[in-house]
N, C-alpha and C positions, 0 to 999 in steps of 0.2 A: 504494500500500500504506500502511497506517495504522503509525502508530508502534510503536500497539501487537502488530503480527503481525509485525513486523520483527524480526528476532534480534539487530542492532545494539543494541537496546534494552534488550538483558540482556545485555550485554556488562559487562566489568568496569568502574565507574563510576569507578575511581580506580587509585593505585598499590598500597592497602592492601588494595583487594576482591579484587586481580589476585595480591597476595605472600600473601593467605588461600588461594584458592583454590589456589595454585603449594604452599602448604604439606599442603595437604588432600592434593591428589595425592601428594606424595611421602611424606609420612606412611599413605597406602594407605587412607585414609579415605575416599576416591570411587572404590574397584575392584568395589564392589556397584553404584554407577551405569552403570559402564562394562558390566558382563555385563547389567543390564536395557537397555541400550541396544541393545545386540545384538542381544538378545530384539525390542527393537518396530522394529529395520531389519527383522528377519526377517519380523517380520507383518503390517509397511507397505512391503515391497518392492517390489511392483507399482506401488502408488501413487505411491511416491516417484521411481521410475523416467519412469512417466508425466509428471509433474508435470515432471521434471527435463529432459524432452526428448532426442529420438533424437540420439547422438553429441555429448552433456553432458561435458565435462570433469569432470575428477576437484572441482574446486571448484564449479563448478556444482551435483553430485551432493550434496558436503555442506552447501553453502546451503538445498538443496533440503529434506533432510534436516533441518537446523535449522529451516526454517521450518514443517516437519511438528511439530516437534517444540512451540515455538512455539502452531502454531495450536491446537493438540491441548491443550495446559497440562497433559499427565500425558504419563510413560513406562509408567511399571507404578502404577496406582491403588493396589492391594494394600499395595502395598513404598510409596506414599506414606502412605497412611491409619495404615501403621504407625508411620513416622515421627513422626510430627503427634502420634499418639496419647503416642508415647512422650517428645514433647517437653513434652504435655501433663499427663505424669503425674509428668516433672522439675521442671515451675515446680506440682505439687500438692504436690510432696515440699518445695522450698524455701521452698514460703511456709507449709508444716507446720508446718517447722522452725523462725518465725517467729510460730507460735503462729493463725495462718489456718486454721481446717479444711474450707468450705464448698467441697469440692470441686467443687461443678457452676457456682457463682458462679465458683470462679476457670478452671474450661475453659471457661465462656461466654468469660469477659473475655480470656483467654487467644485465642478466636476472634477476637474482636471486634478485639482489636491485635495480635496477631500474624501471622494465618492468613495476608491478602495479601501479607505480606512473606516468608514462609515461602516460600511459593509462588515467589515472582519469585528467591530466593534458590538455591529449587531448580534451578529453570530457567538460571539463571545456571552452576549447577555443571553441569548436563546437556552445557551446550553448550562451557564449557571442555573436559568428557571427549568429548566429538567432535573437538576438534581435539588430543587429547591422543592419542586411540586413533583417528584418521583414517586408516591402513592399514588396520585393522582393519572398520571402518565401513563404509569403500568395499570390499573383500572380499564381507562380507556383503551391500552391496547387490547387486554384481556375480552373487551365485552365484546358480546356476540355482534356479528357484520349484520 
């Protein structure tokens, strides 16, 4: 398996990314990750099952899971796209305020250095709230199609 499909790889990179994300959750700021996550156990269930192999332990199932998740690079497109957009219309607003107006120049630029990091940052929160909401996870994958 390449590094990059490994979910070690978005693992928390330090103690700061690890007491971020610890703070996000308990601030309730990743409980809309946790219900889309739900959502794509529900409609990668088979798959993930498959993949996970007959009589998979309960971490085996959420490895499995992570690595769907992983290989995939999105939970809910939608609820990403909206993100991005609105992170995108915050650095329009602050470099406004900075006297910057060309708004398509700064959502390019904003693409151009931000987007991958966004992404791998996402992913990073996704897979903390699997092992946060991991009864729950396994649940969903459990229940009947």
């Amino acid at each position: 398996m390449n590094d990059r499909s490994d979910p070690a790889h978005f693992a928390p990179a330090n103690d700061a990314e690890r007491r971020t994300l610890q703070a996000n959750w308990a601030r309730g700021d990743l409980q809309g990750h946790a219900v889309r996550l739900l959502e794509f156990v529900d409609r990668h269930r088979g798959e993930i099952r498959v993949l996970a192999g007959a009589g998979a332990d309960a971490q085996a199932k959420l490895q499995t899971l992570k690595r769907q998740i992983v290989r995939l690079e999105s939970v809910c497109t939608l609820s990403e796209m909206r993100d991005q957009t609105r992170a995108i219309r915050d650095e329009i607003w602050f470099r406004g305020e900075r006297g910057e107006y060309d708004r398509q120049h700064i959502a390019h630029e904003w693409a151009s250095r931000h987007a991958a990091d966004w992404r791998r940052w996402r992913l990073k929160e996704y897979l903390f709230v699997v092992e946060c909401c991991a009864e729950a996870m396994l649940s969903h994958l459990e229940a009947a199609d």
